[in-house]
N, C-alpha and C positions, 0 to 999 in steps of 0.2 A: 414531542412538542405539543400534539392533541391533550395530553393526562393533564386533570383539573390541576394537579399540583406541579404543576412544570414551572410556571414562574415561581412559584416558593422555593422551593430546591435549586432553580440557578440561582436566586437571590442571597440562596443560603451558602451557596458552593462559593459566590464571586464576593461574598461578606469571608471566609474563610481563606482569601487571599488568592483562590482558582482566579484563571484569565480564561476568556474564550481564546483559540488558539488558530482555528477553522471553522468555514461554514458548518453547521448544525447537519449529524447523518440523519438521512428521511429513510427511515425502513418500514416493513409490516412487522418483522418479528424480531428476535436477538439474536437471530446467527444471520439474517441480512447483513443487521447491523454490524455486526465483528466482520463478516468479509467485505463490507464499503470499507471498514476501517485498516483493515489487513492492506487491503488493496492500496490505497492510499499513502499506508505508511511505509509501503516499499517502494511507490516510486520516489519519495521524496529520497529514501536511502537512496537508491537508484542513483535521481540524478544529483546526491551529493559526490557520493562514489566516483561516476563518471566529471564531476567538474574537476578533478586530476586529470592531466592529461598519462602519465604512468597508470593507474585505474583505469583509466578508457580504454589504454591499450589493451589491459587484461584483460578486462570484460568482452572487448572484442574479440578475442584470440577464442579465449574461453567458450564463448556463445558460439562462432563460427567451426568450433572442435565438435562442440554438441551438434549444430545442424550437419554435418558431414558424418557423424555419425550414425545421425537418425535416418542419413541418407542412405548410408551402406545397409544399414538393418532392413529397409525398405525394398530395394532394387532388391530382381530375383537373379540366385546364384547360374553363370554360366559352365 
């Protein structure tokens, strides 16, 4: 949003029928950038996913299989 040409290019983008969609990502560099945006666009999957209540369940089963895993891996063998 700093680069001289930032308003010409959304002007150019929202003239070629682009919408803004979400707030504007503030990074220093381009792989900030792609993981603000990574980051984001799985929770929204996330919590499309879970507004199923059948999806909620599995995720929970799912998640809760994975932490009980990670748990045995963890704990030292008797």
């Amino acid at each position: 949003m700093e680069a001289s040409t930032f308003l010409k290019e959304k002007e150019r983008l929202l003239a070629e029928g682009f919408e803004v969609d979400v707030e504007p990502i503030l990074a220093t560099n381009i792989e900030q950038a792609m993981e603000k945006y990574r980051s984001g666009f799985l929770n929204d999957v996330d919590e499309y996913r879970n507004s199923d209540v059948a999806a909620g369940l599995f995720t929970f089963i799912t998640e809760t299989i994975k932490s009980l895993r990670q748990g045995l891996k963890g704990s030292p063998s008797t």
